[in-house]
C-alpha positions as CSV (number, residue, x, y, z in Angstrom):
1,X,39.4,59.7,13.7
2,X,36.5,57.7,11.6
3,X,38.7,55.1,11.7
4,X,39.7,55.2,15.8
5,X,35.5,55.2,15.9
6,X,35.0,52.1,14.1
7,X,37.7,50.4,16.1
8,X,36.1,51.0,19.4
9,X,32.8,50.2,18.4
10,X,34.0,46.8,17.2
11,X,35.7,46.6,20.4
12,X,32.5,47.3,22.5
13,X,30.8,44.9,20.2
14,X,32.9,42.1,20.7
15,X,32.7,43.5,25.0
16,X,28.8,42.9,24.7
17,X,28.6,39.6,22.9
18,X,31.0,38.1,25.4
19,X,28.8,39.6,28.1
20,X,25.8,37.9,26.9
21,X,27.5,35.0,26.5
22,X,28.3,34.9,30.4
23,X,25.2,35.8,31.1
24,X,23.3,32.8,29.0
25,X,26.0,30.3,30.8
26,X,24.3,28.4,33.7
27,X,25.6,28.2,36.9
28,X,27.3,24.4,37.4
29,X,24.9,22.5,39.5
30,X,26.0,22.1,43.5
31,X,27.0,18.8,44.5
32,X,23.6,16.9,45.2
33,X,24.0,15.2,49.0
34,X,24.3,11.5,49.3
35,X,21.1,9.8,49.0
36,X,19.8,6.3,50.7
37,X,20.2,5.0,54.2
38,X,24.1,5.3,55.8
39,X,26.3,2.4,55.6
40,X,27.8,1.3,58.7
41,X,29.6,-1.6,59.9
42,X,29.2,-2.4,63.6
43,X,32.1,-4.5,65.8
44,X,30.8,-6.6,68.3
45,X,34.0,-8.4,69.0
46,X,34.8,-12.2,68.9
47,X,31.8,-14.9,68.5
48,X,28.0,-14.7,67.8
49,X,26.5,-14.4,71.4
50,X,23.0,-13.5,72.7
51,X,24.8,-10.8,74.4
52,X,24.5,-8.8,71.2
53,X,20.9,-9.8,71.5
54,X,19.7,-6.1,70.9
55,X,21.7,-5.9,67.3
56,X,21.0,-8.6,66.4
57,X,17.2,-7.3,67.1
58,X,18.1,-4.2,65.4
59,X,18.7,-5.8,62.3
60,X,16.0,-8.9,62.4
61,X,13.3,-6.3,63.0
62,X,14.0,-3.6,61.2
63,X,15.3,-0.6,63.6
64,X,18.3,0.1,61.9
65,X,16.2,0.5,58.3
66,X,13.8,2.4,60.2
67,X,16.6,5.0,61.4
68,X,17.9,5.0,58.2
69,X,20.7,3.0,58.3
70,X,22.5,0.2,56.7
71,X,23.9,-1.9,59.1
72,X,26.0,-4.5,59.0
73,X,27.0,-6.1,62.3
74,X,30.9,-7.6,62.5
75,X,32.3,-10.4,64.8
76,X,36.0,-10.2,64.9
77,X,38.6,-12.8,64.8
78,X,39.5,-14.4,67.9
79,X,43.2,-12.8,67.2
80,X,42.0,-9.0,66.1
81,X,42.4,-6.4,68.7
82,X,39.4,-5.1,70.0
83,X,39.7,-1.2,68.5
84,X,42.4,-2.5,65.2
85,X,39.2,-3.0,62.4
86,X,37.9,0.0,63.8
87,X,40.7,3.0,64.0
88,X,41.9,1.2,60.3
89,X,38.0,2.1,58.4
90,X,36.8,-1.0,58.5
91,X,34.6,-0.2,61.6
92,X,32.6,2.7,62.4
93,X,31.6,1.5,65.9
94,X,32.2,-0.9,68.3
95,X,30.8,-2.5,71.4
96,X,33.8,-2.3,74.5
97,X,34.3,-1.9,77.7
98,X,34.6,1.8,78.8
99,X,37.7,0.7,80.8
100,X,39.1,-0.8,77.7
101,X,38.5,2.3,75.7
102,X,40.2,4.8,78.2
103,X,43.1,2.3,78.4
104,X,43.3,2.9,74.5
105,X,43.0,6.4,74.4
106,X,46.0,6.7,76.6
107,X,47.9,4.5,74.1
108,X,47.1,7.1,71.4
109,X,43.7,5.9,70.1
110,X,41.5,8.6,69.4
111,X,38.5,7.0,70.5
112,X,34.9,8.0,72.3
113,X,32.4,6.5,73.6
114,X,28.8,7.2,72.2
115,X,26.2,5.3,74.3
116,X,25.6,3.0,77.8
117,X,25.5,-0.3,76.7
118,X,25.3,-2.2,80.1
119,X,24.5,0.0,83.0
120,X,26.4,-1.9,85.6
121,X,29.7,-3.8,85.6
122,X,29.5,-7.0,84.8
123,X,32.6,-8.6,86.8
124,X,32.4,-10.5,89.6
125,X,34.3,-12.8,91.8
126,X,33.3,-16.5,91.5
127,X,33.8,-18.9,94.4
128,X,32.6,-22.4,95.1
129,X,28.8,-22.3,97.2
130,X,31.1,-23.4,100.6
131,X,33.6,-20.9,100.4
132,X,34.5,-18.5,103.4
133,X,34.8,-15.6,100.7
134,X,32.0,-13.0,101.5
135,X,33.5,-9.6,100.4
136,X,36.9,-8.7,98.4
137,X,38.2,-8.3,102.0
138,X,38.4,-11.7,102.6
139,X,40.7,-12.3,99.4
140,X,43.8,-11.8,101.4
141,X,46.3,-15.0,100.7
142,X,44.3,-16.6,98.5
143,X,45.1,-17.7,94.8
144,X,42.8,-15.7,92.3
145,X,42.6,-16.6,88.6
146,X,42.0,-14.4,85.7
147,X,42.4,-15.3,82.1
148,X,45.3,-12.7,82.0
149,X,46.7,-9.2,82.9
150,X,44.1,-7.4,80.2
151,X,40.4,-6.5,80.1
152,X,37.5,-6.0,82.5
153,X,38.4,-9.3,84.4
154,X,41.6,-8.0,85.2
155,X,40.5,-4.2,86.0
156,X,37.7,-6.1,88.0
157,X,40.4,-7.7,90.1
158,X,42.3,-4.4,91.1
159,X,39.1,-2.8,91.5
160,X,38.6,-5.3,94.5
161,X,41.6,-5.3,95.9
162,X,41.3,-1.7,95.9
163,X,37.9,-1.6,97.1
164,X,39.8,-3.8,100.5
165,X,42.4,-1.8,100.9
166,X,44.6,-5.0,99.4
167,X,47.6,-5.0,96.5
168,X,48.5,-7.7,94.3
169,X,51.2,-8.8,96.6
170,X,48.7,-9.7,99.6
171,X,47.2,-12.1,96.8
172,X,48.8,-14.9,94.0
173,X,47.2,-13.9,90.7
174,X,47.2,-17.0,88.8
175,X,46.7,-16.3,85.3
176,X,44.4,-19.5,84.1
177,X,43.1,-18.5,80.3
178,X,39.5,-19.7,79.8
179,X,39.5,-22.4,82.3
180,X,37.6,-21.2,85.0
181,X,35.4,-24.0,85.4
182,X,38.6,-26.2,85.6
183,X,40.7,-24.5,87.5
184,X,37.8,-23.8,90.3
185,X,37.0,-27.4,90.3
186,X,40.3,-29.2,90.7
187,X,40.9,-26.2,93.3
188,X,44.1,-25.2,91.4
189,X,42.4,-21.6,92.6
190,X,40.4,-20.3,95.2
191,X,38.3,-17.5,93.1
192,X,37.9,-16.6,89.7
193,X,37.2,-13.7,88.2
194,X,34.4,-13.5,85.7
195,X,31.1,-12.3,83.9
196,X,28.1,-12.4,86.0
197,X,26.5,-13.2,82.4
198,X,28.9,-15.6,80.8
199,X,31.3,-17.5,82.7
200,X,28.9,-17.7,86.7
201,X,26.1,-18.6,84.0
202,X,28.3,-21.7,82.7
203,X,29.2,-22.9,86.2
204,X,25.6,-23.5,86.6
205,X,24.5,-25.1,83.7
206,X,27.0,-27.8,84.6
207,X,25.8,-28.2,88.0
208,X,28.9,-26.6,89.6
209,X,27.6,-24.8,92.8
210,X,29.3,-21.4,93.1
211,X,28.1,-18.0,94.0
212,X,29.4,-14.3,92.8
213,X,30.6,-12.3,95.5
214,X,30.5,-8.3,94.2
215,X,33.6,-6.4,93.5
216,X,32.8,-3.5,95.7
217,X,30.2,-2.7,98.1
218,X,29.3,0.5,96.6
219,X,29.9,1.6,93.1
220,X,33.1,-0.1,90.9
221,X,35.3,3.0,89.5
222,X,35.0,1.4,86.2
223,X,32.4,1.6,83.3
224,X,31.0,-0.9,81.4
225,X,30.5,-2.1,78.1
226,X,29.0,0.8,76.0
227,X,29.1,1.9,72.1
228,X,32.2,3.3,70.7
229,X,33.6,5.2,67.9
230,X,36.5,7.5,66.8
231,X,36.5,11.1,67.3
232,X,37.5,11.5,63.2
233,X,33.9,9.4,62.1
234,X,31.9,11.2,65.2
235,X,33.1,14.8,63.9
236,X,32.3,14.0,60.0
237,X,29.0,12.0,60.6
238,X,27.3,13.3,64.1
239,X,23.6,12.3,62.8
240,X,24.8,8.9,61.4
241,X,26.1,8.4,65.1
242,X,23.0,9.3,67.1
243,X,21.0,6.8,64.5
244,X,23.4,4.3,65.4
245,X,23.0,5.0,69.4
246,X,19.1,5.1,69.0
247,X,19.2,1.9,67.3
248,X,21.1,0.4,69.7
249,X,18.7,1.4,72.5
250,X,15.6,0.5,70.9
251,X,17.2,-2.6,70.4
252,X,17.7,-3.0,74.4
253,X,14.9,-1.7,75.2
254,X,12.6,-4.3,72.9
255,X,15.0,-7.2,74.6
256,X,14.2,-6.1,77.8
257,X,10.4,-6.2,77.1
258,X,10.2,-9.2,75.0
259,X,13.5,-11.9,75.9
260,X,11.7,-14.7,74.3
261,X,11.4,-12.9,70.9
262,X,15.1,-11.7,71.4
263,X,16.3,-15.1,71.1
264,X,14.0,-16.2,67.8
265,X,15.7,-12.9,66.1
266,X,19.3,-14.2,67.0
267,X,18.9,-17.5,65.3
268,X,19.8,-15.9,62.1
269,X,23.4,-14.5,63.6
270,X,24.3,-17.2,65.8
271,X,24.9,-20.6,64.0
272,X,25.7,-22.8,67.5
273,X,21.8,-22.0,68.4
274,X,20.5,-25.1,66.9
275,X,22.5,-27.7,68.6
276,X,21.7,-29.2,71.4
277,X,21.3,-27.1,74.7
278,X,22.6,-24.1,72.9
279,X,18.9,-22.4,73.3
280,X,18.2,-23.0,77.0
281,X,22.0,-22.3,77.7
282,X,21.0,-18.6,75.2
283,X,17.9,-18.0,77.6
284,X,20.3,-18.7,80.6
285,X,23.0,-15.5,79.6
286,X,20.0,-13.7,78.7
287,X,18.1,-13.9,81.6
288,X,21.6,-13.2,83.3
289,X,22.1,-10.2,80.7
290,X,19.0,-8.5,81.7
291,X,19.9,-6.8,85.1
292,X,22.6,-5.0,83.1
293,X,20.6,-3.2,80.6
294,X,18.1,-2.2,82.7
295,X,20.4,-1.5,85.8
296,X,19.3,2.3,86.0
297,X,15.6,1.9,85.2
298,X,14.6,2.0,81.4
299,X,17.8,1.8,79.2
300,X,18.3,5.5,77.8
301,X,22.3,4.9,76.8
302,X,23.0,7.9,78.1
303,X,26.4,7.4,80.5
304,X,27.5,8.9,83.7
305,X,30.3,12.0,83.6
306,X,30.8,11.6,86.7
307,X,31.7,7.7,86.8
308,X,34.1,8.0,84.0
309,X,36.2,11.0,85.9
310,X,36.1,8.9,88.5
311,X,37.1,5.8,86.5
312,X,40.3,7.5,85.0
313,X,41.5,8.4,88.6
314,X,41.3,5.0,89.9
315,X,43.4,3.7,86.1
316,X,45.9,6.1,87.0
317,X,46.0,5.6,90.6
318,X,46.0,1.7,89.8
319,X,48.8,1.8,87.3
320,X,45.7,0.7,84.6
321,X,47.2,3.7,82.5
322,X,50.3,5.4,82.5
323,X,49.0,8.8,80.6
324,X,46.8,11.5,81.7
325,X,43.1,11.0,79.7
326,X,40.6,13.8,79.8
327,X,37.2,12.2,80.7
328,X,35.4,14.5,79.3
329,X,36.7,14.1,75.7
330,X,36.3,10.1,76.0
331,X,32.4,10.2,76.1
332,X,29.9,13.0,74.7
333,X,26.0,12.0,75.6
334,X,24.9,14.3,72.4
335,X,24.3,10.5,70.3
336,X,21.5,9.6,73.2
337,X,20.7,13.2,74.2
């Protein structure tokens, strides 16, 4: 029995040292959060342009520092599809068209827009100054010219002929690249279709007399160029994403108020703005740019739900996509909100 004693309290000795042993061992520390401003890498697709102006101003000036962010902005290569750098990592965000995005979605792309970018469309039919052409109506039997069957020039175009009532077959698309100057000029077409802020810009800095004729009377059932991302990096990094989309629109809005300045804080990001004419031709898109940020008053970013249901009907209608899209999961205002 002595013995059957001095076993058990050996036992509970052992029992309480162990305790106290449990009891002096510190808890392992949590995970400590990442520290320092996010890194991000922003698309803004092929070659340097004032267009990006408001990056560009972003950077130069210091907005995306002050919204704690490390930014670095990306120009792709003239072959790289416009969402490839982004759905593989090496993007976060891009700038595209909202047409363009919805078209990808419906491919498979899990993509969603974040923020307005411009606040109108920015297609518009180009015709010489003494051309009959008032309204897409009167583009019935002519020859139009697009760089190809893709992008915003080409969803411009059957946006117009659907605005008239016309199809394809009561025009001849001619598909003309990046000639339009060219190709309007030796009258191999009657209209192009083009950028209000790029390509009718070009026509008059070299003197060619032309004038834009709009798509649509009313609104185009498209949207415009505006800030994208994937649903994966908006769901893991939702405050990263509005810094992003308030950099982006304090960026506008400091263009909008200040153009000239815009244009010094681009020198560093466009290497063509030295030579010759490159500035006045830079103050020219801007100038052209303008109307399009500020399209809806003061730039906010936040985008229309209504325009982009409306926008997925007319794609599906037109034949622009072939797979349902739910509007409402290709934009979210909560980054701009």
């Amino acid at each position: 029995m002595a013995r059957l004693t001095r076993v058990a309290l050996a036992l509970l000795a052992a029992l309480a040292l162990v305790l106290t042993g449990c009891a002096r061992t510190p808890a392992p520390a949590a995970p400590s959060a990442p520290s320092g401003p996010a890194k991000v890498t922003i698309g803004l697709t092929y070659i340097p342009d004032i267009q990006f102006a408001p990056f560009y101003v972003a950077a130069e000036d210091g907005i995306f520092t002050e919204n704690g962010l490390d930014a670095t902005l990306r120009h792709h290569g003239a072959q790289e599809g416009l969402f490839t750098a982004l759905v593989a990592g090496q993007e976060q965000y891009v700038i595209a068209g909202g047409d363009e995005l919805v078209q990808a979605r419906a491919e498979g792309m899990d993509l969603v827009a974040i923020g307005q970018y411009y606040h109108a469309y920015p297609v518009v039919l180009i015709v010489p100054d003494a051309s009959a052409v008032q309204s897409a109506a009167d583009l019935a039997g002519l020859r139009v010219g697009i760089p190809g069957r893709f992008g915003e020039s080409w969803f411009g175009l059957k946006a117009a002929l659907h605005e008239a009532g016309l199809t394809e077959s009561d025009v001849e698309v001619v598909e003309i690249g990046y000639t339009a100057q060219a190709a309007l000029t030796t009258s191999q077409v009657d209209v192009v279709v083009g950028f209000a802020n790029n390509d009718l810009v070009q026509f008059g800095l070299a003197g060619i007399p032309t004038r834009a004729v709009p798509l649509a009377a009313g609104d185009v059932p498209l949207v415009s160029i505006v800030l994208a991302t994937t649903k994966a990096n908006l769901d893991a990094n939702p405050e990263t994403a509005r810094k992003v989309a308030r950099s982006m629109v304090a960026g506008i809005e400091k263009v909008v108020a200040e153009p000239a300045s815009a244009i010094e804080a681009s020198r560093d990001h466009i290497p063509t703005l030295d030579e010759a004419g490159a500035a006045a031709s830079a103050k020219a898109t801007l100038e052209a740019t303008l109307p399009l940020w500020r399209a809806s008053g003061r730039p906010t970013g936040e985008m229309d739900a209504q325009a982009w249901a409306d926008m997925v009907a007319f794609m599906r209608s037109a034949g622009l996509i072939t797979a349902d899209v739910a509007a409402g999961d290709a934009m979210t205002n909560d980054a701009v909100g």
